[in-house]
N, C-alpha and C positions, 0 to 999 in steps of 0.2 A: 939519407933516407931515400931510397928506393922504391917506385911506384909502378904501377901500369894503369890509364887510365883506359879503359875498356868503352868502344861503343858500339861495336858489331856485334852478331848475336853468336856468331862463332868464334869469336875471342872470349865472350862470356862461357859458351861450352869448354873449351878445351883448357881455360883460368878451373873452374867448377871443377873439371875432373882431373884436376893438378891438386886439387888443396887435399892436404894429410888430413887424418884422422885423430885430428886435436882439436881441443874448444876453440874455436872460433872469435876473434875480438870484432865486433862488428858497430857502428854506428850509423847515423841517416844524416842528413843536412836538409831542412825543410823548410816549406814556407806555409807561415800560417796567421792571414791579415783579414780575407774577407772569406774567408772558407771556415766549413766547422772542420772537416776532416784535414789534417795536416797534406801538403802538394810535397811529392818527395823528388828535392831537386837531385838529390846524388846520396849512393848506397856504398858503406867504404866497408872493407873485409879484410879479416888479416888473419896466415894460420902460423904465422910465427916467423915463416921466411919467405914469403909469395905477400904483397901487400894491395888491392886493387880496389879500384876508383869505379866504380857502376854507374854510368849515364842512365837513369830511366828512365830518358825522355826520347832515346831511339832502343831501348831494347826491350824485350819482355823479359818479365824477373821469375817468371813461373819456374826454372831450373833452380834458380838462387830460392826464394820460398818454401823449394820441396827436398833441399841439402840442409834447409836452417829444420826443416818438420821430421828429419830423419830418425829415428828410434838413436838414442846414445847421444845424438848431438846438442854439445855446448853451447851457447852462444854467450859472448860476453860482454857485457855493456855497462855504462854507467852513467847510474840517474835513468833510469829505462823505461818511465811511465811515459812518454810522449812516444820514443821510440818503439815501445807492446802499440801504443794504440795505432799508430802510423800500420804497422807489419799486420795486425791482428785486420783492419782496414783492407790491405792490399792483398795478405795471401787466403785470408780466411780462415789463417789459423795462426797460432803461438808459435816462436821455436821449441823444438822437441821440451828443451831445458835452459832455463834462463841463470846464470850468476852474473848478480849487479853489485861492482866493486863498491859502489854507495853504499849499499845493504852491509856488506859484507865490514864495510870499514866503522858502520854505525854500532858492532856488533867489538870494534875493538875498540871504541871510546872515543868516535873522532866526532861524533855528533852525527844526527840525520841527515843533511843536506848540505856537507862537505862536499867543494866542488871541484870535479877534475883537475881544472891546475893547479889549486892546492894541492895534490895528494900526489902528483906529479913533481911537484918540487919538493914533496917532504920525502917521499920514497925511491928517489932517484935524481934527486939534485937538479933535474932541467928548469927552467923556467921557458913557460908557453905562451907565444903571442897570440894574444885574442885580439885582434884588430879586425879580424874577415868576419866577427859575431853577427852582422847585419848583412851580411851577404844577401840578395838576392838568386837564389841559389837555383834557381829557373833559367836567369836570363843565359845566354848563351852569345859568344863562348866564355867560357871560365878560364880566368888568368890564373899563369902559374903561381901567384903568391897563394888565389884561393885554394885551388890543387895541393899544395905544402900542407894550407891551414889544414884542409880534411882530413888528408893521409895521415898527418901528425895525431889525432885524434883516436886512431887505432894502432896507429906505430906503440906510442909508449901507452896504450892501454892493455897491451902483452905484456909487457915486463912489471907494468902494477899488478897484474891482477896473480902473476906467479907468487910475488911480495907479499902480495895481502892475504891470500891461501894459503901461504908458510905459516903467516902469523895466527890465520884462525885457527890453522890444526893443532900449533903448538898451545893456545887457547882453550882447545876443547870446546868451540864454540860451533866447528863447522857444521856440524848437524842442525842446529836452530839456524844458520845462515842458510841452509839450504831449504829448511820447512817454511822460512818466510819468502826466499823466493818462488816457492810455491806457489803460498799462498797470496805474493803480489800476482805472479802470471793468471791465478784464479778469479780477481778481481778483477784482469782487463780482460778475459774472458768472458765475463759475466755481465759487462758494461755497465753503463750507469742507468742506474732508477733517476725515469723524469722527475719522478712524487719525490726525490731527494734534492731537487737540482735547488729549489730556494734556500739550503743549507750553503749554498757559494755564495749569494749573496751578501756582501759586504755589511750592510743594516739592518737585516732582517731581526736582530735582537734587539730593536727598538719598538718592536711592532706588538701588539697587543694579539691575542687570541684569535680574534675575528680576523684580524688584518695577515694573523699569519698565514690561514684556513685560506685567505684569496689570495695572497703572496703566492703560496704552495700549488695551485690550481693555476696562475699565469707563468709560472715558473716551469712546468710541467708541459704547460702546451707550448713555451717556446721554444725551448728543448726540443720538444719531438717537428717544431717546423724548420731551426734550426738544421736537423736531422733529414728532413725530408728535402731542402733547397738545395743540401748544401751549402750555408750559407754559416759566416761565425752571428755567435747569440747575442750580440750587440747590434748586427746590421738586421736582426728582426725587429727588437726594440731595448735600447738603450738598458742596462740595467738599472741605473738611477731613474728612468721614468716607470719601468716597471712597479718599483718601489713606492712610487708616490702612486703610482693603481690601486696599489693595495692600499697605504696607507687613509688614503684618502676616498676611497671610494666611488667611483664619478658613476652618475645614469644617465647622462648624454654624452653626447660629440663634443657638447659645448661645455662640460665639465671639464675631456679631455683636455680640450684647446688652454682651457686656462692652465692646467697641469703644468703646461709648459711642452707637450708632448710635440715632436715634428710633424709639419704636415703630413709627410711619405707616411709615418706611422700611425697615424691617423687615418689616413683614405684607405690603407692597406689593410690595418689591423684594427682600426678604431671598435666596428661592429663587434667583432669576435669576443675583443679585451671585455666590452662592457658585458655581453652575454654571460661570460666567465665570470664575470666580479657579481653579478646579478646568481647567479646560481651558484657559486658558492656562499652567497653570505643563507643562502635557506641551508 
């Protein structure tokens, strides 16, 4: 397997206006621990015989963003809801056209959330080492084992995704495979509704009427501050204390404290939370 790992910005030009006029296998390698929006340590691309590694922590990707936003083009990925949000994040916009060999293989009976190296050792016999799965994919420099693990990731997602397109056409399915990837790329388009974010919440169907009404209302605002620090939604506040907010109801500091709430979230968010629990229960 064959790579170039690109960090100049004219190696990223003259890679860009080498790749054919074929769907594109593309995936990200990211970190995402105290941030809401995924940090993209490395961008891998593949047009079938060119296969390259994108640092983009010395390059701008605005050339790569507006090759994936081109009228006609492919992009092909798998499992690609972290990946739309990550891109839809950075370029401002979707690839032209998205095929997710997930979608695509849920449509031949492998179940919804079949995972790449399964479907890599059922359609092509390799078996894939997932050891680099926790990678820090920021730090720098990246060893060549990680380098392998990436590249391998769009190497043989060309040759599944050829497999898997043979078998939906033979199918007669490919049409519905391609109105659902539609209407996936429509939905990270559209982002997520705050007023829906208490539906992630793990408990939430333990909660009674009232309790869901200020559930759905602390849920909502910390999503959107999430959203505004940049920050992931646990290091605003906890979702299991979120939960006891609502459940429980508190109209002091010092209801908080019992809650079991942290300090930090307390001095930070305490006022706000109770404001919110306070005006939603009218």
């Amino acid at each position: 397997m064959h790579y170039q790992l690109i960090t100049q910005q004219a190696e990223l030009e003259l890679y860009l206006a080498s790749l054919a006029d074929v769907p594109l296998a593309i995936d990200t390698e990211f970190v995402r621990t105290r941030t809401y929006y995924p940090q993209l340590g490395l961008f891998q691309i593949y047009d079938g015989e060119h296969l390259a590694l994108l640092d983009p922590l010395t390059l701008d990707l605005s050339a790569l963003w507006q090759r994936l936003g081109r009228e006609g083009q492919i992009a092909i990925l798998h499992a690609s809801g972290e990946d739309l949000e990550l891109i839809q994040h950075q370029a401002g916009h979707l690839p032209n056209q998205m095929h997710d060999t997930q979608l695509a293989t849920a449509f031949l009976g492998y179940g919804v959330s079949v995972g790449f190296g399964a479907l890599v050792n059922e359609f092509l016999g390799v078996e894939l080492e997932k050891d680099q799965a926790r990678t820090d994919w920021l730090a720098r420099p990246l060893t060549a084992r990680q380098l392998e693990y990436a590249a391998a990731d769009v190497f043989y997602l060309m040759p599944l995704y050829e497999k898997v397109m043979a078998k939906l056409r033979e199918s007669g399915k490919f049409a519905w495979f391609e109105q659902e990837c539609q209407n996936h790329s429509a939905r990270k388009t559209q982002g997520s509704d705050p007023r829906q974010a208490y539906l992630e919440i793990v408990n939430a169907w333990q909660l009674g009427r009232r309790e869901l009404a200020i559930l759905r209302e602390l849920a909502a605002w910390r999503q959107q501050e999430a959203v505004r620090r940049d920050l992931a939604l646990n290091f605003v506040v906890k979702e299991l204390h979120l939960f006891k907010v609502a459940e429980r109801r508190p109209t002091s500091m010092r209801d908080l404290n019992e809650l079991g709430l942290s300090p930090i979230e307390i001095k930070i968010h305490g006022k706000r939370m109770l404001d919110i629990v306070a005006r939603a229960q009218q």
